[in-house]
N, C-alpha and C positions, 0 to 999 in steps of 0.2 A: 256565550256559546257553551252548551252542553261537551263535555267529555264523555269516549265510548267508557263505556266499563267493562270491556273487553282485554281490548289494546292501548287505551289510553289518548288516539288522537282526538283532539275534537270534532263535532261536531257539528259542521254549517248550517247543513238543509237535511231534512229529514232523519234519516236512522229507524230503527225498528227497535219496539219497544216489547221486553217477555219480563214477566213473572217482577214487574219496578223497577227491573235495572234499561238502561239504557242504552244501544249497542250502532255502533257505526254502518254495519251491514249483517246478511243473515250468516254469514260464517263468523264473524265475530257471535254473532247472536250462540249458535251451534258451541262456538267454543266455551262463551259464560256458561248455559247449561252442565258442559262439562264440568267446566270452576267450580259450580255449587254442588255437585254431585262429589270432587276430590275432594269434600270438607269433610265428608260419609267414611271417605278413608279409616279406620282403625290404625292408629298411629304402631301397632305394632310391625303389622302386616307391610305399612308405608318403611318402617327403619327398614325392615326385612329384604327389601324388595332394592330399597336404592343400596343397601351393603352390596349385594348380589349385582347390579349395577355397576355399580365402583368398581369391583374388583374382578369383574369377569373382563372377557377380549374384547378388542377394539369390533367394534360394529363395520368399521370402514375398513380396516387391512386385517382383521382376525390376530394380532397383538396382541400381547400382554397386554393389562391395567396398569395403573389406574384409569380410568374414562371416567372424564368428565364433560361439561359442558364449556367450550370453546368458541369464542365469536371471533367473526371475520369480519371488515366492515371494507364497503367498498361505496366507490362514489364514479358516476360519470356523466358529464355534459355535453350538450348540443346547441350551441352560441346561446339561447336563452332559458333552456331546458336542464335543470341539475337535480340529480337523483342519487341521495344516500339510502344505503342496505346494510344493515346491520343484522350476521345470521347467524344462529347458533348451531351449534355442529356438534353431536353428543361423541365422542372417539376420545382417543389416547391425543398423548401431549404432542407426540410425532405427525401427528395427519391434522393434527391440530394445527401447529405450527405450520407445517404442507400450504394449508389452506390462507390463513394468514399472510401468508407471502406472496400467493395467486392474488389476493386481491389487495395487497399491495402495489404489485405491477402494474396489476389491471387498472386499481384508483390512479396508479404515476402514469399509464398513456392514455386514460380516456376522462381521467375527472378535470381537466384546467380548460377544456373548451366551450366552457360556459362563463357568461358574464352575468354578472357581479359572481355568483353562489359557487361555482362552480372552480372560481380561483381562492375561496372561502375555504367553502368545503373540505378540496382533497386533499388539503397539508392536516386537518382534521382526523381524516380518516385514515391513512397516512401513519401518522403518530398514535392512534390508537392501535396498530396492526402491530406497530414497531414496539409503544409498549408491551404488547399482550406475547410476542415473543421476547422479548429480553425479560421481565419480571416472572420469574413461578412461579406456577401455584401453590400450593399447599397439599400437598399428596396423599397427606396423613387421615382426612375426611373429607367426605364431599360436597363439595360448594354447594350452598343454597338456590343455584339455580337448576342444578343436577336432581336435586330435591324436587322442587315444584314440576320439573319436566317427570319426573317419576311419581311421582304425585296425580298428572294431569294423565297420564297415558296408564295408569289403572285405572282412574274413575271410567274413561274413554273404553278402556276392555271392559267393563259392567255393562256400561251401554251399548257394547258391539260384542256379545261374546262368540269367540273365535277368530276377532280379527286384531290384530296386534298393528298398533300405531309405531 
């Protein structure tokens, strides 16, 4: 089985293929294009831009910084049906955390009614929520995912100019 080189799932039955990479569907496709275009980045312009990031207000409540990138991850079943979500949320550590507890609840009344995955899954997803609040980050620079998200969403403003991702 092929893997996208987008997103990383694999791939069963077809996919669409640009410029030898390989890609799950045409929005993963859209987004590799973006990927090789944020290599074009000028690494000054990219520090520049994710300081400016870090350290400005929360996108979500207008907050102080730091902003970073914070995942939620949430799971829910339907007796054979089990669906994990793991999302990244670019804000401060407060709507961060916000969110993480929303889909904690969410995972604790909707993800155990699924069999087998689904009694799997949400003690999973669960303990990843509960980590991501009790453990903190590192305030002092900004995580490497914060990085690649600002990274991706300039190459994205090149190729759309005047529209902000």
């Amino acid at each position: 089985m092929a893997k996208c080189d987008g997103c990383g799932t694999f791939i069963v039955f077809g996919g669409v293929k640009s410029d030898g990479y390989r890609y799950c569907n045409n929005d993963c496709a859209q987004r590799g294009q973006v990927q090789l275009l944020s290599n074009a980045v000028p690494q000054e312009l990219l520090d520049r831009y994710i300081h400016e990031v870090h350290q400005g207000d929360c996108p979500k409540c207008g907050g102080p910084g730091p902003i970073d990138v914070h995942m939620s991850h949430t799971c829910w079943s339907a007796l054979v049906m089990t669906s994990m979500n793991s999302k990244p949320q670019v804000c401060c550590r407060s709507c961060g955390v916000k969110a993480q507890v929303g889909a904690t609840c969410s995972s604790a009344v909707l993800g155990w009614w699924g069999f087998p995955w689904g009694l799997l899954f949400t003690p999973i997803q669960i303990v990843r929520n509960v980590k991501a609040i009790v453990v903190k980050p590192d305030h002092s620079r900004p995580s490497p995912q914060l990085a690649h998200l600002v990274k991706l969403d300039l190459a994205s403003s090149a190729i759309r100019p005047g529209i902000k991702t």
